[in-house]
C-alpha positions as CSV (number, residue, x, y, z in Angstrom):
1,X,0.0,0.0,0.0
2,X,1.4,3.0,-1.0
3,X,1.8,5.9,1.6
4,X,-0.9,8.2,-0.4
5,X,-3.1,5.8,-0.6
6,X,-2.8,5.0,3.2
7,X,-3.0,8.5,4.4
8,X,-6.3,9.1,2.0
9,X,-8.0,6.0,4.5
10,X,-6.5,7.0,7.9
11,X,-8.2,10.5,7.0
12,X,-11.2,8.7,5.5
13,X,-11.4,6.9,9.2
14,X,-11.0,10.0,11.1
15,X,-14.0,11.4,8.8
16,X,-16.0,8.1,9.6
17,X,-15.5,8.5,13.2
18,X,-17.2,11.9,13.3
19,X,-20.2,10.2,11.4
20,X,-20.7,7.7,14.3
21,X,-20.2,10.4,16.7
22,X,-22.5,12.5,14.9
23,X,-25.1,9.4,14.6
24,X,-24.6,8.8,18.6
25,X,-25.4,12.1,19.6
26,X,-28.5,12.5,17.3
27,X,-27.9,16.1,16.5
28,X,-26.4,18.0,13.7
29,X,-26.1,21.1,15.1
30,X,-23.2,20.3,18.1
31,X,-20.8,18.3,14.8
32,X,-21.6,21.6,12.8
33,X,-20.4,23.6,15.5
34,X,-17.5,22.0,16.4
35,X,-16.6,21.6,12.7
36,X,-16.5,25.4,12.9
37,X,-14.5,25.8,15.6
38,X,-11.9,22.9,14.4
39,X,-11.9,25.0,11.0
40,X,-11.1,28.4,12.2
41,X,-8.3,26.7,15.1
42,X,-6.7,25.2,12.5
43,X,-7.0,26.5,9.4
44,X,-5.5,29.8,11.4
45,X,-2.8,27.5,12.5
46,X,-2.2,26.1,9.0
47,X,-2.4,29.7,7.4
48,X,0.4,31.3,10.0
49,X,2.2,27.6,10.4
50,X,5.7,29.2,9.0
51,X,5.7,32.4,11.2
52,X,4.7,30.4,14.0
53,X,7.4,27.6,14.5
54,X,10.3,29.9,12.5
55,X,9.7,32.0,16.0
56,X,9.6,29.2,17.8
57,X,12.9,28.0,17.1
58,X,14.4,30.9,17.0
59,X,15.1,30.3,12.9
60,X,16.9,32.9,11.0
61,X,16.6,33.6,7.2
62,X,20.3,33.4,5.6
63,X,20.9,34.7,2.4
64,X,22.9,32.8,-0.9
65,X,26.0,35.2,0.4
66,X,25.8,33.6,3.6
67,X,24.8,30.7,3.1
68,X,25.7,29.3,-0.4
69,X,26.2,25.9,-0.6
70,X,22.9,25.5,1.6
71,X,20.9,27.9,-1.2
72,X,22.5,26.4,-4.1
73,X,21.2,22.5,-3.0
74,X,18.0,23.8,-2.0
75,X,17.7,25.8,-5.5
76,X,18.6,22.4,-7.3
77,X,16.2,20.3,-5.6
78,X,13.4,22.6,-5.9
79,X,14.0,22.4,-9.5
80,X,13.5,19.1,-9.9
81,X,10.6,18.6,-7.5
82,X,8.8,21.2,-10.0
83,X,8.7,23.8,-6.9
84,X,9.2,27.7,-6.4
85,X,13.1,27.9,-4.3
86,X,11.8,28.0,-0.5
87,X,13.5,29.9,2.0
88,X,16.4,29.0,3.7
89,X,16.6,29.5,7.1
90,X,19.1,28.2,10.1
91,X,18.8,27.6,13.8
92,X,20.8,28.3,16.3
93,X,20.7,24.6,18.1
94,X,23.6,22.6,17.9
95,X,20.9,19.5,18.1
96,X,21.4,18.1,14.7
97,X,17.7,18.4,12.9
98,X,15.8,20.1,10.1
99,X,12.0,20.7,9.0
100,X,10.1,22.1,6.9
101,X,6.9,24.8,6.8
102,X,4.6,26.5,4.5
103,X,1.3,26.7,3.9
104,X,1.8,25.8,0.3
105,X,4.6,25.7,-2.5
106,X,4.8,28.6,-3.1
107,X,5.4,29.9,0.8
108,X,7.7,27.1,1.4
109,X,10.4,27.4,4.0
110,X,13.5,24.7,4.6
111,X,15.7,24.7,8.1
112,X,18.2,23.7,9.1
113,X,20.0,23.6,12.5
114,X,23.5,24.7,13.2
115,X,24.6,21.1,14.5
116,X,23.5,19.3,11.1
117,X,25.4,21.6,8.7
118,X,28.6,20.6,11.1
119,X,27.9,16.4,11.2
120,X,26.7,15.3,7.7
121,X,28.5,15.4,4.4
122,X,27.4,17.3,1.7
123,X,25.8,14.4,-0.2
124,X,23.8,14.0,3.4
125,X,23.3,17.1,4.0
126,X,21.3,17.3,0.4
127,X,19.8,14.3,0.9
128,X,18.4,15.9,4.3
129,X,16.8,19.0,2.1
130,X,15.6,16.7,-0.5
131,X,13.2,14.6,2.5
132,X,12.2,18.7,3.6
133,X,11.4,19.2,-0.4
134,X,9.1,16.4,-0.5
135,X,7.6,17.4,2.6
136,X,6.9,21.1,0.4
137,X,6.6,19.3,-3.0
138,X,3.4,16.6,-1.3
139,X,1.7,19.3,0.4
140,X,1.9,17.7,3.7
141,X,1.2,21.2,5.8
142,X,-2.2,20.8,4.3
143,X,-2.6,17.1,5.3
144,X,-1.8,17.4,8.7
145,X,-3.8,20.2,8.6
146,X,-6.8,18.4,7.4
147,X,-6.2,15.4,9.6
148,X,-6.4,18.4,12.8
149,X,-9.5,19.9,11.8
150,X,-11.3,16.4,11.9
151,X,-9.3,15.1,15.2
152,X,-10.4,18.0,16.6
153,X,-14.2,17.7,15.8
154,X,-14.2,14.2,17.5
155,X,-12.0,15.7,20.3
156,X,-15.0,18.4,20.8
157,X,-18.0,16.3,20.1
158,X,-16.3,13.5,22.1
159,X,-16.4,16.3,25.4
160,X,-20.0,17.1,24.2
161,X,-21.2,13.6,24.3
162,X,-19.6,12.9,27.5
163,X,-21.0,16.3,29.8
164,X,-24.6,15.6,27.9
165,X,-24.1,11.7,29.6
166,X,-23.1,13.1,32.9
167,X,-26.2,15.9,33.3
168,X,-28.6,13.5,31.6
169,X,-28.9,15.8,27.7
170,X,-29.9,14.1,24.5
171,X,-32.0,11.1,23.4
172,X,-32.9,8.8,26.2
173,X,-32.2,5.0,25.5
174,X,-35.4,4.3,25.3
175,X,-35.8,6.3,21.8
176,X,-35.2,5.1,18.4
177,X,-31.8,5.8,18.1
178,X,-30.5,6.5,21.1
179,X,-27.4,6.2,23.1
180,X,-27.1,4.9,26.6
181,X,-25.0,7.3,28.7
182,X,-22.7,4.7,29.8
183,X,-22.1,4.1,25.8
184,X,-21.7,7.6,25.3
185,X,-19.3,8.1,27.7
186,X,-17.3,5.0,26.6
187,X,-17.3,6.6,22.9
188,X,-16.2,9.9,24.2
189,X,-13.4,8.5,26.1
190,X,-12.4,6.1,23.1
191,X,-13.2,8.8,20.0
192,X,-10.3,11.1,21.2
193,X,-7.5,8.2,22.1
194,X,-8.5,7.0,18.1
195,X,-8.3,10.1,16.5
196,X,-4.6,11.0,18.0
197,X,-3.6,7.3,16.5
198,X,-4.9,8.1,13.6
199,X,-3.2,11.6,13.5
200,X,0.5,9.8,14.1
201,X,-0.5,6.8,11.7
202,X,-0.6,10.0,9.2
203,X,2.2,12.3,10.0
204,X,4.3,8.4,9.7
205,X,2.6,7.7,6.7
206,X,4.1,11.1,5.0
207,X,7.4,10.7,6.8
208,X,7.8,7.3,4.6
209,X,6.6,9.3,1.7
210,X,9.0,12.5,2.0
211,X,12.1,9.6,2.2
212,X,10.9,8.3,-1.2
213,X,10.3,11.5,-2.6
214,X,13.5,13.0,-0.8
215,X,15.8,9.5,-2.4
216,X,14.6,10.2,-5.9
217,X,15.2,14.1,-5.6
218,X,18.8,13.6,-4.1
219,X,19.4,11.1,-6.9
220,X,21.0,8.5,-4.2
221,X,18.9,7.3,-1.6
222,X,22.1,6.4,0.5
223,X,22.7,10.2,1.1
224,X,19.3,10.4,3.1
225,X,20.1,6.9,4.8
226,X,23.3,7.6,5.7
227,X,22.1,11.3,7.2
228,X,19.7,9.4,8.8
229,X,21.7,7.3,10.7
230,X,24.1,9.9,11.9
231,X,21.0,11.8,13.1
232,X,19.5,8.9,15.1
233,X,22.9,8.4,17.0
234,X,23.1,11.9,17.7
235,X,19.7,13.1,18.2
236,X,19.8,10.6,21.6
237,X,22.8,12.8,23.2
238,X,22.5,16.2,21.6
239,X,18.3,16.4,22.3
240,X,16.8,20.3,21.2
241,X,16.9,22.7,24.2
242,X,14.2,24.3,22.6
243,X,10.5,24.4,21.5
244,X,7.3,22.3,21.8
245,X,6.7,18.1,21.8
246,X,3.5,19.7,19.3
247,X,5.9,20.0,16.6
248,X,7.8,17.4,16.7
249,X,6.3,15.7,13.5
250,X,7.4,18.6,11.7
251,X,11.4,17.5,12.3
252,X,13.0,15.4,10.0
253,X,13.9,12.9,13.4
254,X,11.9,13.3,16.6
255,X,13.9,16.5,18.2
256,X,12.5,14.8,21.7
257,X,13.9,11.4,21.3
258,X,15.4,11.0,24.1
259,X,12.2,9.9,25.4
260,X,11.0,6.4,24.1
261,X,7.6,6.0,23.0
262,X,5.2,3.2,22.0
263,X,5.5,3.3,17.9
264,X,1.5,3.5,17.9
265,X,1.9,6.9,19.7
266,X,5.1,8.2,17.6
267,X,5.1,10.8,15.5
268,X,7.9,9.2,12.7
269,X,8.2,5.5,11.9
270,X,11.2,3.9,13.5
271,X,14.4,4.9,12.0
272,X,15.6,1.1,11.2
273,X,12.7,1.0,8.9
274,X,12.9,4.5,7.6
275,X,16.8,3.1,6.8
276,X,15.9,-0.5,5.5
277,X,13.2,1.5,2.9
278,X,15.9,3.4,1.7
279,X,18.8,1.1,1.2
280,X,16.2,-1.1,-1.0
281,X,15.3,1.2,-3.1
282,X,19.3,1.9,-3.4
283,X,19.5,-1.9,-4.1
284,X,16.6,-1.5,-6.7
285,X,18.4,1.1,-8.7
């Protein structure tokens, strides 16, 4: 199964889960609502993404005087994914890491930390900005946008359903229909846990696809398996002194690492897959 075809089910499912939500609490108006609310959180969130976590990190834009082996791989790459150049922009951390924001294309922004540019080579060092170029090139800021509105409907219908449970709201069990408290309050407490799952299963999902993208753009996909590599060892002692476990997805390797997490609950697929994936399609060439 390919990873677009994955992430259009997993957002499929999300949808699907607000339409037995919706069916449980018998009433239109509350999904509509909270569809509204989801929409203006994140669409605002998706619209301002770049200024937000550039700020966040404390990211500077460097120009090609600067910075010109950085702009002149980025410029190439973006050529051949069929993209506008994005920004280039650094940050100060010496935790080796990069990502990539934009609410589109055409607003596209690449970073890179300090500590990368010092421990990869230039071939993984490009192969690095090729993986933040797919990222750009397959639109995954809108994706993860999408999948936040919906988790965020069933998040708020889910709290709806589980005050109108407690205080006695809404269809009795008796009518055609309707939900039992107890049932409704198991659904509101099971609703959320699935959608933020789902949410991970996706943002993994477009990790795998931004390596295959990133291999083809690079022209190697050693360069990006190699990088990787070097960035698993060190992301374990050098972790990022700064910013939020919220955008962690966003980072090329889980800036936070040092932590170990359940894979259902991790935001990027383990890094011997994310390797293994790579070196096949190395062996395939």
């Amino acid at each position: 199964m390919t990873s677009q075809i994955k992430t259009a089910m997993l957002l499929a499912l999300l949808s699907g889960i607000i339409i037995v939500l919706g069916g449980a609490m018998g009433g239109k108006t509350g999904i509509m609502i909270a569809l509204i609310l989801a929409l203006v959180m994140n669409v605002g969130s998706y619209w301002y993404s770049d200024k937000i976590v550039l700020s966040m990190y404390g990211a500077q834009e460097v120009s090609q005087q600067d910075a010109p082996m950085l702009h002149a791989m980025v410029e190439e790459l973006a050529a051949r994914a069929g993209i506008p150049k994005p920004r280039v922009c650094v940050i100060p951390e010496d935790a080796p890491n990069a990502f990539a924001t934009g609410r589109d294309p055409a607003h596209g922004v690449v970073a890179v930390t300090h500590g990368i540019m010092r421990i990869l080579s230039p071939e993984e060092l490009k192969g690095v900005l090729a993986h933040e170029i797919g990222h750009i090139a397959n639109r995954d800021i809108l994706v993860q946008t999408v999948a936040g509105v919906l988790a965020s409907v069933i998040v708020s219908v889910a709290n709806m359903m589980q005050w109108a449970a407690i205080f006695g709201f809404g269809r009795s069990d008796d009518e055609e229909g309707g939900t039992s408290p107890l049932v409704a309050i198991l659904m509101a407490i099971v609703a959320p846990i699935a959608a933020s799952l789902i949410q991970f299963a996706i943002s993994r999902s477009r990790e795998y696809l931004a390596d295959e993208t990133g291999a083809r753009l690079a022209g190697n996909p050693l360069y990006l398996a190699g990088a990787l590599a070097k960035l698993q060892a060190w992301s374990q002692k050098v972790p990022m002194q700064h910013g939020s476990q919220a955008t962690a997805h966003m980072f090329i390797v889980n800036p936070f690492s040092g932590a170990s997490m359940a894979s259902l609950f991790s935001t990027h697929p383990p890094m011997e897959e994310r390797i293994a994936r790579l070196q096949a399609m190395a062996a395939r060439r």
